[in-house]
C-alpha positions in Angstrom: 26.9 0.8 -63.2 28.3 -2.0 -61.0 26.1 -4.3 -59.3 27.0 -4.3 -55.5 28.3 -7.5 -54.1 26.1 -9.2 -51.0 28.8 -8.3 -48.3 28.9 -5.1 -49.2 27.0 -2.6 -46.5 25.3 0.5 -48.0 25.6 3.5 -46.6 23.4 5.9 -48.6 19.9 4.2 -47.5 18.4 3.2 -44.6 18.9 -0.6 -43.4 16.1 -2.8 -44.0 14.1 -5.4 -41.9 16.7 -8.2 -42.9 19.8 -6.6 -41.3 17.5 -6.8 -38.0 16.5 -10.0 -37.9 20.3 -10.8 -37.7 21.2 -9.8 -34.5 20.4 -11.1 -31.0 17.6 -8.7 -29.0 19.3 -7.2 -25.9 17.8 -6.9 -22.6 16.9 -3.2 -21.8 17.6 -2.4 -18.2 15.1 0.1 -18.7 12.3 -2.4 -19.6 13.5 -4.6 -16.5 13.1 -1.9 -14.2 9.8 -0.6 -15.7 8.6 -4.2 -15.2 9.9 -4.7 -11.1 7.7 -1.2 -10.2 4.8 -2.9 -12.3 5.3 -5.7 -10.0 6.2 -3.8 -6.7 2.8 -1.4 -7.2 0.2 -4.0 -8.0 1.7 -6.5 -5.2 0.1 -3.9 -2.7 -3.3 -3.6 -4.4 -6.9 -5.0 -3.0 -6.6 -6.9 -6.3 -3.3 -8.7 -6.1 -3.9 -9.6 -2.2 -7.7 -10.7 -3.2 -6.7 -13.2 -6.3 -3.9 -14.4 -4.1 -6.4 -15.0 -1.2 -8.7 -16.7 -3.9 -5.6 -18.5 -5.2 -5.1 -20.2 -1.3 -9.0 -20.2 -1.0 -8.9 -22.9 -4.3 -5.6 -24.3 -3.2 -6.8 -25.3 -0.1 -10.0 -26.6 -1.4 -8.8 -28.8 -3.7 -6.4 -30.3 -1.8 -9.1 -31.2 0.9 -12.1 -32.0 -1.1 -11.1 -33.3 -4.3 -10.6 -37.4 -4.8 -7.1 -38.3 -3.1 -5.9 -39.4 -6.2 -6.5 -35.5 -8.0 -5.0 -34.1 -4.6 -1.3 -32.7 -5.0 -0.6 -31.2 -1.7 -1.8 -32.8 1.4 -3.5 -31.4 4.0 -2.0 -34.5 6.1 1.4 -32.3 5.4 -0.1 -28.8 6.6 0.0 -27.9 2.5 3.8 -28.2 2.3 3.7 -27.4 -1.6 1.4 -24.2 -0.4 3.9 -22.8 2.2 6.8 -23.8 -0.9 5.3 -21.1 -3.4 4.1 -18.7 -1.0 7.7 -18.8 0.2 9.1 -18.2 -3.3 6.8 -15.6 -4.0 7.6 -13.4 -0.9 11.4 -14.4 -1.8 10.8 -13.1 -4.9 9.1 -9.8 -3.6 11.3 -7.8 -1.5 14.4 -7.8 -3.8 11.7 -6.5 -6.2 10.1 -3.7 -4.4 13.9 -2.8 -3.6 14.5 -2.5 -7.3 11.5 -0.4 -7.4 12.4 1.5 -4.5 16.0 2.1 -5.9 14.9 3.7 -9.1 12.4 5.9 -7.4 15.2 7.1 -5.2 17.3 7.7 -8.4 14.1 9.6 -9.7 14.0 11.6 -6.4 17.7 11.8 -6.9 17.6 13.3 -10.4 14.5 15.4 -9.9 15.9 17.3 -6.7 18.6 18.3 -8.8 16.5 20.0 -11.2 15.0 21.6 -8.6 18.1 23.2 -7.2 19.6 24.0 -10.6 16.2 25.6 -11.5 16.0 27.1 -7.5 19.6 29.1 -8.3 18.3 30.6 -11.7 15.2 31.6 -9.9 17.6 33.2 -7.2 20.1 34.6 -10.3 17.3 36.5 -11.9 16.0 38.1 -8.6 19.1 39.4 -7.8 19.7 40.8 -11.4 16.2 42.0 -11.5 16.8 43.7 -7.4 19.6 45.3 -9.2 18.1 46.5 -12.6 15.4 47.9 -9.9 17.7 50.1 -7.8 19.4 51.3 -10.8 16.2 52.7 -12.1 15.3 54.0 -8.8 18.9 55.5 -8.6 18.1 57.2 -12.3 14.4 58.7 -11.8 15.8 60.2 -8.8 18.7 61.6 -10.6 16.1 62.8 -13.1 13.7 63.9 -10.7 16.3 66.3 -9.2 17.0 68.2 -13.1 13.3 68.4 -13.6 11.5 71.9 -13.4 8.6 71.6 -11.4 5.6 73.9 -12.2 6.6 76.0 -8.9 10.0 76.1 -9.7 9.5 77.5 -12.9 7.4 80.1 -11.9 9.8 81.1 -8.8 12.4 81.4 -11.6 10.4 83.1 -14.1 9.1 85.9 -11.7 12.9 86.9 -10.8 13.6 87.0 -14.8 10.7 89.7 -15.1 11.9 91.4 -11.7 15.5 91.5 -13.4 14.1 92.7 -16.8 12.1 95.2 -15.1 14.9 96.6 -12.8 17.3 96.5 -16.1 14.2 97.9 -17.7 14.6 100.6 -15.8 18.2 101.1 -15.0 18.3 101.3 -19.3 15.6 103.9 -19.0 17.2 106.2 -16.8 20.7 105.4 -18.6 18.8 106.5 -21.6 17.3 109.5 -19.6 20.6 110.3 -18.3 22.4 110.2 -21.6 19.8 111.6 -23.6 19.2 114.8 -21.7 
């Protein structure tokens, strides 16, 4: 057998480990997106807006009752460096929650579809069912109307015998007649 050279890519068995580490990881749009409704959901809980009340709370308090020399926002200022990050945070915010919003709608989007597709089969197989119903109906009444009721039979029976017993006797008195 031949030895295969190094630059040469095998196609009968799966790749290994070292033909991953190659290549440069792509962002997934998915993982972004999955990451901005993260974001967008807990930004509204009791918990988000109680650690960022904290996170003032301790701001605040440091920069007014700490040494002046520890101090990195002053209160002298009205907590310029404060009203900076809270700024970028809330700048931050609403193009997130948008994000979020957006592929909810395209959620809403995909799963109304499914809805209708699924609304118009619902709708197809009543109306074939309606019309496999009337059939039926149309072919027990056909049926209905051939089928010998237990009255019918007997009204239909009696005038047999009455015929076989006036042909009865039409045949006797032919017989009579002839015999005599």
């Amino acid at each position: 057998m031949m030895a295969r050279s190094r630059g040469q890519v095998s196609l009968d068995a799966p790749r290994g480990r070292s033909g991953m580490l190659g290549r440069t990881p792509q962002p997934s749009r998915d993982r972004f997106g999955r990451a901005t409704e993260w974001i967008a959901r807990n930004m509204g809980t009791p918990t988000f807006l109680m650690a960022l009340t904290l996170f003032c709370l301790a701001w605040i308090l440091w920069n007014t009752l700490m040494p002046p020399a520890l101090r990195f926002d002053s209160a002298d200022n009205g907590f310029t460096a404060l009203t900076l990050v809270l700024s970028l945070q809330a700048s931050y915010a609403a193009p997130l929650i948008l994000l979020a919003q957006n592929r909810q709608d395209d959620r809403d989007r995909v799963q109304i579809e499914q809805d209708r597709q699924r609304a118009e089969r619902n709708l197809a197989d009543t109306e074939y069912l309606a019309r496999e119903i009337v059939a039926l109906r149309m072919v027990v009444t056909d049926v209905s109307d051939d089928v010998v009721t237990k009255d019918v039979l007997r009204a239909e029976l009696k005038t047999l015998i009455e015929q076989l017993g006036v042909s009865d006797e039409t045949d006797r008195t032919v017989d009579d007649k002839g015999g005599a």
